[in-house]
TORPA-4810 file (N, C-alpha, C, O; in nm, 3 decimals):
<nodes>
NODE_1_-0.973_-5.681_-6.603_-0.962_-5.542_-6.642_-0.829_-5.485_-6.594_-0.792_-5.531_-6.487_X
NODE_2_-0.753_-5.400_-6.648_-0.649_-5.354_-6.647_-0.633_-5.219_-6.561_-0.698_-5.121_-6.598_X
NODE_3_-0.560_-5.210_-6.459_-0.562_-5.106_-6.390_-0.543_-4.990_-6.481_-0.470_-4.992_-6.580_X
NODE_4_-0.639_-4.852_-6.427_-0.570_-4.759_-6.494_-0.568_-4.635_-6.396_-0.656_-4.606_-6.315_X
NODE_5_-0.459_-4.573_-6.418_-0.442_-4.512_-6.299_-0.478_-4.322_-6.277_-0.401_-4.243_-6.332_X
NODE_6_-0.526_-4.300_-6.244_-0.626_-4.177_-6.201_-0.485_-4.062_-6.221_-0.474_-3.997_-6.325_X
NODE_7_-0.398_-4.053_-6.123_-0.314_-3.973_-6.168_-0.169_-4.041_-6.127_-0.162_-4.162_-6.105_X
NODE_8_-0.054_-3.956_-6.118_0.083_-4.050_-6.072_0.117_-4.095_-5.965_0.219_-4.164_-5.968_X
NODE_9_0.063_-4.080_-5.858_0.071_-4.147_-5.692_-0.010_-4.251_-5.721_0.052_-4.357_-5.725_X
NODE_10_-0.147_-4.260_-5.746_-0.160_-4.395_-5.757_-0.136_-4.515_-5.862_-0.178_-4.631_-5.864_X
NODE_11_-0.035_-4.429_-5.962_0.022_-4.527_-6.065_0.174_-4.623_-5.987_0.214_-4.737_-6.011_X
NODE_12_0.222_-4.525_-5.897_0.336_-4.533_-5.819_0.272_-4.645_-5.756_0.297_-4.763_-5.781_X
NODE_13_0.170_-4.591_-5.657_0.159_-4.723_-5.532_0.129_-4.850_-5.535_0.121_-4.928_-5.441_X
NODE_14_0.103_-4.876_-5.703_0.087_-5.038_-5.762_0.229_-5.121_-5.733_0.229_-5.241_-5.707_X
NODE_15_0.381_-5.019_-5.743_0.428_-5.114_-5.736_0.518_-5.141_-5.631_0.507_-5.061_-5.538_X
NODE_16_0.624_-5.249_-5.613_0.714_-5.239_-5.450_0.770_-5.121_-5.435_0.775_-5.030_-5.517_X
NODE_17_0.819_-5.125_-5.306_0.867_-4.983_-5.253_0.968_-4.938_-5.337_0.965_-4.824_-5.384_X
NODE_18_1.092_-5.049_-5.368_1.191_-4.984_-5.390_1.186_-4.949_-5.556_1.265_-4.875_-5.615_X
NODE_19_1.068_-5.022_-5.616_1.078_-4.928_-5.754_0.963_-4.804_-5.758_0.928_-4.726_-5.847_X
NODE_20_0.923_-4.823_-5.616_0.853_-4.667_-5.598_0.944_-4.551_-5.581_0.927_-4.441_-5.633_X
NODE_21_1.036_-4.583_-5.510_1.153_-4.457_-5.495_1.232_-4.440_-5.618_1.298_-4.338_-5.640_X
NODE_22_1.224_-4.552_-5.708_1.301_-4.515_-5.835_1.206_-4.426_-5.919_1.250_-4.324_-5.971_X
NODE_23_1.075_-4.465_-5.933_0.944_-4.361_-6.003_0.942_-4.253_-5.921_0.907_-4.172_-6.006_X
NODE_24_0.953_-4.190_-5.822_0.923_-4.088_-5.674_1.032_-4.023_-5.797_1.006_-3.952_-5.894_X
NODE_25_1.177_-4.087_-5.744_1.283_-3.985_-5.779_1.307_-3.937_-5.972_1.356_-3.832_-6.014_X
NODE_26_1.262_-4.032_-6.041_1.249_-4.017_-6.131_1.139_-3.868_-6.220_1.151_-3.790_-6.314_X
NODE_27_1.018_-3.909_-6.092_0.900_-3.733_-6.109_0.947_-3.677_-6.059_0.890_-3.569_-6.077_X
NODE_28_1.065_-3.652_-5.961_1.110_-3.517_-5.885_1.234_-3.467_-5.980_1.269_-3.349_-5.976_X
NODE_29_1.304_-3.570_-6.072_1.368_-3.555_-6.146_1.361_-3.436_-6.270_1.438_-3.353_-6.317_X
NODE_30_1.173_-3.498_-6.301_1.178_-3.418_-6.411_1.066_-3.284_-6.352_1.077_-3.171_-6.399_X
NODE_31_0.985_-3.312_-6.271_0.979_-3.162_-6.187_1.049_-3.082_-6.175_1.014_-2.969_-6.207_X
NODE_32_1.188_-3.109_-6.120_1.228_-3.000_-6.066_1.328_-2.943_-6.226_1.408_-2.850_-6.231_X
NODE_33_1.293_-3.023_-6.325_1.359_-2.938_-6.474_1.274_-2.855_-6.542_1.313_-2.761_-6.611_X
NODE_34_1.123_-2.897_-6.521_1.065_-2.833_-6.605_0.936_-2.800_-6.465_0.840_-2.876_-6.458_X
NODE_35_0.947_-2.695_-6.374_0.857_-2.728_-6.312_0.740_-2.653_-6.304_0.673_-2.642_-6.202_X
NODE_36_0.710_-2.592_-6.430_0.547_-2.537_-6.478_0.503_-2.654_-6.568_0.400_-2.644_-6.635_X
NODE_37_0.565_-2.745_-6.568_0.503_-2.898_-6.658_0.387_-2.945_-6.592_0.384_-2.973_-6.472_X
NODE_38_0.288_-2.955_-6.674_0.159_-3.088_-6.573_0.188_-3.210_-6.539_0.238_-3.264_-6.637_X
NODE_39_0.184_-3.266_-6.470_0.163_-3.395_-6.445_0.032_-3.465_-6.493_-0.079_-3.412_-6.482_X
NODE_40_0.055_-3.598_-6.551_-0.073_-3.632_-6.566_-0.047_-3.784_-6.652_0.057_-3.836_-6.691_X
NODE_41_-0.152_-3.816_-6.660_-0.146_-3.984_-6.713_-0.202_-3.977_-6.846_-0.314_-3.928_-6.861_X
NODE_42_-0.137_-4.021_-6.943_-0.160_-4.040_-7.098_-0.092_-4.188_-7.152_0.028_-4.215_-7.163_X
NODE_43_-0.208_-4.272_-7.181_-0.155_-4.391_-7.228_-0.161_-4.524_-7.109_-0.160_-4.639_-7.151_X
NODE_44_-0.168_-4.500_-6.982_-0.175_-4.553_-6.884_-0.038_-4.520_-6.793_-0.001_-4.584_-6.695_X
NODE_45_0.019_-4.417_-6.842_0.155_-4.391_-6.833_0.147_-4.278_-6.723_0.036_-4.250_-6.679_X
NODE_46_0.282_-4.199_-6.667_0.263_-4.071_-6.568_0.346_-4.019_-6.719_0.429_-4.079_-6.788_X
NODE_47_0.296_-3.911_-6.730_0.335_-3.821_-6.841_0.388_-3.708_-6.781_0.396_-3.714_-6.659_X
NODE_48_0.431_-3.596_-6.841_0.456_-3.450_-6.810_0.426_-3.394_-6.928_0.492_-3.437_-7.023_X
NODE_49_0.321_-3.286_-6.959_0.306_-3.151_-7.044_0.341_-3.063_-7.000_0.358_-3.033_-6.882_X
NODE_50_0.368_-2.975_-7.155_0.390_-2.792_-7.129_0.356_-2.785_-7.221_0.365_-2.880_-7.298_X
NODE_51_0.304_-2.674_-7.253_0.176_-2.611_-7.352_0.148_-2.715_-7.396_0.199_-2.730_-7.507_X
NODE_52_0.067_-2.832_-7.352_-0.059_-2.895_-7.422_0.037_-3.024_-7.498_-0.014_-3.108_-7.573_X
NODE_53_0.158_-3.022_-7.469_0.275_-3.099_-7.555_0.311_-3.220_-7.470_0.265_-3.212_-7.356_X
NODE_54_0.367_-3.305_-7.491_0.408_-3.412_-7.396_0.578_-3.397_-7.415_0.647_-3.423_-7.513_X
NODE_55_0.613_-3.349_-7.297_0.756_-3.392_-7.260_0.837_-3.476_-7.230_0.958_-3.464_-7.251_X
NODE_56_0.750_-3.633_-7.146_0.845_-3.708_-7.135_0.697_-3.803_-7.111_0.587_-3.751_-7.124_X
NODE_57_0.715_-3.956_-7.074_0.665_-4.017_-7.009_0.733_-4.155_-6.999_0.778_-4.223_-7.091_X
NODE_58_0.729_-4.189_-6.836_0.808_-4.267_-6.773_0.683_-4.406_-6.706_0.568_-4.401_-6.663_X
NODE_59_0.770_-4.502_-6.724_0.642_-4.613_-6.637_0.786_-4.715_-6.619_0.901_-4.709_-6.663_X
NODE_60_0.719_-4.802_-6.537_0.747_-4.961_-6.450_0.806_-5.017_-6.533_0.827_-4.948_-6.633_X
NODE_61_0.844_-5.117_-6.538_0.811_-5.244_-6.593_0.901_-5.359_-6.456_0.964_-5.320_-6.358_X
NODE_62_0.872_-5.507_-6.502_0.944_-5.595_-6.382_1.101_-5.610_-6.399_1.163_-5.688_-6.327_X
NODE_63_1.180_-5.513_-6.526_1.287_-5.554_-6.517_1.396_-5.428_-6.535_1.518_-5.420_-6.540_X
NODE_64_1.259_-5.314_-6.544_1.297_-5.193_-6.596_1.231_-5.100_-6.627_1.135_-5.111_-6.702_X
NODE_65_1.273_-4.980_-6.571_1.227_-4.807_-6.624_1.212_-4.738_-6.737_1.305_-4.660_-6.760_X
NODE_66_1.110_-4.741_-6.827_1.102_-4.705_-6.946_1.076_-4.578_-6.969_0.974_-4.529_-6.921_X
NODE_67_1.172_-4.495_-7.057_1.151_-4.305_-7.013_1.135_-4.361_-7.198_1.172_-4.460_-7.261_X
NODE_68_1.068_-4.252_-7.228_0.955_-4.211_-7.351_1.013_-4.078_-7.372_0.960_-3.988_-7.306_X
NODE_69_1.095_-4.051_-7.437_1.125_-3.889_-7.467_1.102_-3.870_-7.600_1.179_-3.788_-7.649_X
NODE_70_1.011_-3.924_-7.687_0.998_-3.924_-7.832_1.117_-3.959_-7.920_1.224_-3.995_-7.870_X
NODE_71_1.101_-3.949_-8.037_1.198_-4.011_-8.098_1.342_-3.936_-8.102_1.456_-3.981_-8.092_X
NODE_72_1.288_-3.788_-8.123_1.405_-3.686_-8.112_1.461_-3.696_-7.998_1.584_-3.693_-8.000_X
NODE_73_1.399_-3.710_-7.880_1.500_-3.701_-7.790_1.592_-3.841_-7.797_1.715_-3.831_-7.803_X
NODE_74_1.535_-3.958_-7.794_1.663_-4.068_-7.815_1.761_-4.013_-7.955_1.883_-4.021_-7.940_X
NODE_75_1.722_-3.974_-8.052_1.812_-3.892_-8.164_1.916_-3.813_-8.113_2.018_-3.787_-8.177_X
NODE_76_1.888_-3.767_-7.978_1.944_-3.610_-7.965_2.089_-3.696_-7.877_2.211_-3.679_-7.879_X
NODE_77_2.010_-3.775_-7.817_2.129_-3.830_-7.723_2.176_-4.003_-7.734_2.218_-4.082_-7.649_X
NODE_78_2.147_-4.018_-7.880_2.204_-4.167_-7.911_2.330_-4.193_-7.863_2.342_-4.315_-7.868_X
NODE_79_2.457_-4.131_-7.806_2.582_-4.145_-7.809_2.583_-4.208_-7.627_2.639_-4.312_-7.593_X
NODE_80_2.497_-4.101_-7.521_2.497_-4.147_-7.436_2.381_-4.244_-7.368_2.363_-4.288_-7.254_X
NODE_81_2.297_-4.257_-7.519_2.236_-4.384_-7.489_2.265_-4.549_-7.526_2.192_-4.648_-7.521_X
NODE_82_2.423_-4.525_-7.571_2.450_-4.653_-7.596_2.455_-4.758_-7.532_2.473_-4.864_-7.593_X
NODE_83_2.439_-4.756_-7.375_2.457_-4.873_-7.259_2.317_-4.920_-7.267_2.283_-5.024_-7.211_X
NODE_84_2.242_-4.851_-7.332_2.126_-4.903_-7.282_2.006_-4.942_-7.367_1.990_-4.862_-7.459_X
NODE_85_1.928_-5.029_-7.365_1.820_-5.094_-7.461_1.703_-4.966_-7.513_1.615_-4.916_-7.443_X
NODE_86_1.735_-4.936_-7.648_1.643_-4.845_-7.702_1.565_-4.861_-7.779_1.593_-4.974_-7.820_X
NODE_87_1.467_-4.823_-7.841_1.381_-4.805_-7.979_1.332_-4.686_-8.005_1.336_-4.600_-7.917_X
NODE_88_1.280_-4.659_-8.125_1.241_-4.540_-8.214_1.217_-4.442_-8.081_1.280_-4.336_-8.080_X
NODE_89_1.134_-4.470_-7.976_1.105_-4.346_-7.891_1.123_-4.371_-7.766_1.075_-4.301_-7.677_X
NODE_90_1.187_-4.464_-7.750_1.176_-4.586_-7.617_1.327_-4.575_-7.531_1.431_-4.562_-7.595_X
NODE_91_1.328_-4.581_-7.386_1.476_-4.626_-7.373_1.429_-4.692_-7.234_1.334_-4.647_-7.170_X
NODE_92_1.522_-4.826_-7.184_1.522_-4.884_-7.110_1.625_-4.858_-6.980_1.746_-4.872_-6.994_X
NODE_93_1.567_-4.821_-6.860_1.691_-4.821_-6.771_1.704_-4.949_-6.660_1.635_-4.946_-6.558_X
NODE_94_1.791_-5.055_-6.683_1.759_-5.187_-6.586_1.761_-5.095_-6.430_1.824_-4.994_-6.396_X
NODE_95_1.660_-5.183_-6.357_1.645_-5.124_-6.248_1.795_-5.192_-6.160_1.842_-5.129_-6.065_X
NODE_96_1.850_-5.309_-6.202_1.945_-5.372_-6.158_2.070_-5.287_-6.196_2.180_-5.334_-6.167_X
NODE_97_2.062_-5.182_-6.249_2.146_-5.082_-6.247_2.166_-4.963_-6.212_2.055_-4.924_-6.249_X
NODE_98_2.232_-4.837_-6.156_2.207_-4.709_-6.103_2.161_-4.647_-6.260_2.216_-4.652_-6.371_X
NODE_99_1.991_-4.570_-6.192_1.900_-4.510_-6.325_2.054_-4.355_-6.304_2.141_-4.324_-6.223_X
NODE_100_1.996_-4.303_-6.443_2.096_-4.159_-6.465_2.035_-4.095_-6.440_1.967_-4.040_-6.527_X
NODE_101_2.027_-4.074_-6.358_1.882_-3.924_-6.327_1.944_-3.790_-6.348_1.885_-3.684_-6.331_X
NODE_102_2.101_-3.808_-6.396_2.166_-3.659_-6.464_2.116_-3.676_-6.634_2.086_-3.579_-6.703_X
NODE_103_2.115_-3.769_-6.667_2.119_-3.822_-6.809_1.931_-3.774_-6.857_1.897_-3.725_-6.965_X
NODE_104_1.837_-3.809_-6.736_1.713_-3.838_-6.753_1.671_-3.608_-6.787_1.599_-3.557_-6.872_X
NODE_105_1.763_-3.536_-6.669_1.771_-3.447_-6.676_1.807_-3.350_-6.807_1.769_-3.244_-6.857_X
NODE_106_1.898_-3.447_-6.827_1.938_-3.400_-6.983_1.848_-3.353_-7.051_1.819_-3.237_-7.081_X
NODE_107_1.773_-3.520_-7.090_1.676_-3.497_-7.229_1.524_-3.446_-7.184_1.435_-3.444_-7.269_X
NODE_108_1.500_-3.406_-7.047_1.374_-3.336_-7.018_1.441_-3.176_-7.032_1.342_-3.109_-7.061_X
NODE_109_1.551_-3.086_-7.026_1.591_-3.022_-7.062_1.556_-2.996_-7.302_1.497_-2.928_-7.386_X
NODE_110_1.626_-3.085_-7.287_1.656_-3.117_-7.421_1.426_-3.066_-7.503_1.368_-2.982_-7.572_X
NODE_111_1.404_-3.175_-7.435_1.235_-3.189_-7.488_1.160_-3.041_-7.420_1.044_-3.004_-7.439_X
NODE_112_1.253_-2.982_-7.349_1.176_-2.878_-7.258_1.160_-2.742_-7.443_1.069_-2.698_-7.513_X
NODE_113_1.309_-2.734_-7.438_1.335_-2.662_-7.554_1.322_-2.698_-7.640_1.377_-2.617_-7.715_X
NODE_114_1.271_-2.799_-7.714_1.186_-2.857_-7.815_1.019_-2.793_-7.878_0.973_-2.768_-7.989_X
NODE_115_0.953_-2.785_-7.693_0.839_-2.696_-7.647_0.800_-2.614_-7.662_0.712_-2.572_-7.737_X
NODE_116_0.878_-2.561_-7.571_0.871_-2.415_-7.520_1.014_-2.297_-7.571_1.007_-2.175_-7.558_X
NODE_117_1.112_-2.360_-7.618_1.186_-2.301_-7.675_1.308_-2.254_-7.605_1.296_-2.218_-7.488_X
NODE_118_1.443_-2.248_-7.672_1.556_-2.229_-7.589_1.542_-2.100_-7.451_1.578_-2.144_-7.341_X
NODE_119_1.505_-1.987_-7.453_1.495_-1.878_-7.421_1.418_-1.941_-7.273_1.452_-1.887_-7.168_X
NODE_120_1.304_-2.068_-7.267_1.267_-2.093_-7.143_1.298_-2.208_-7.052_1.236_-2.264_-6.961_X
NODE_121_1.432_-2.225_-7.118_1.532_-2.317_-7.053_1.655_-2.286_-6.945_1.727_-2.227_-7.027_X
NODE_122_1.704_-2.283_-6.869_1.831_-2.212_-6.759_1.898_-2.302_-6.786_2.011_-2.312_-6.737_X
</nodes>
C-alpha cells in the first residue's frame, strides 16, 4: 500500500533531511507569497489553495523537485524555464542543483493573480 500522507509535515518526514529542507524551504517559499493560501494534500501531493483553487503543488522525487503550477503557469514563464525539464504542467528542479526559490516565487505570484486577481497581489 502506498503511503498517503495526512497533511505536509508528514509528507516531508518520509524523506532524508536534506531534501526535507529543500520541501521546508520550498512551503515557506510559497507561504510567505500567498499567505491566506491553505495548505493541504491533493493527489498525494502538498498542494496550496485560495478560494477553493489550487495554486501550486510541489512533491519529492529521488532525483528531483517537481513544482505543478498548471499549464499556464509553465506558459507564463517558458523563457525562464528553459534550464530545466518540463511538461504541459510539470517542471523539474534537479536537487543536484541550487532550486530558484526567486523563480518558484515568481509563478506562485503569477498563479496567485490568476485566482484571486491582480488587485490581491503586492
Amino acid at each position: 500500500m502506498q503511503f498517503k500522507p495526512e497533511d505536509i509535515d508528514s509528507y516531508i518526514k518520509i524523506f532524508p533531511d536534506e531534501v526535507q529542507a529543500v520541501l521546508q524551504r520550498v512551503r515557506e517559499t510559497v507561504r510567505d507569497t500567498a499567505p491566506l493560501a491553505e495548505e493541504t494534500i491533493s493527489y498525494a501531493m502538498p498542494a496550496f489553495k485560495q478560494n477553493n483553487k489550487v495554486l501550486i503543488y510541489f512533491a519529492a522525487f529521488k532525483n528531483h523537485i517537481g513544482l505543478y503550477a498548471l499549464p499556464s503557469g509553465n506558459e507564463a514563464f517558458a523563457e525562464k524555464l528553459k534550464a530545466y525539464k518540463v511538461g504541459k504542467g510539470s517542471i523539474q528542479f534537479p536537487l543536484n542543483q541550487p532550486i530558484p526559490y526567486d523563480l518558484i516565487e515568481e509563478i506562485v505570484k503569477f498563479r496567485l493573480e490568476e485566482v484571486v486577481g491582480k488587485m490581491a497581489v503586492k
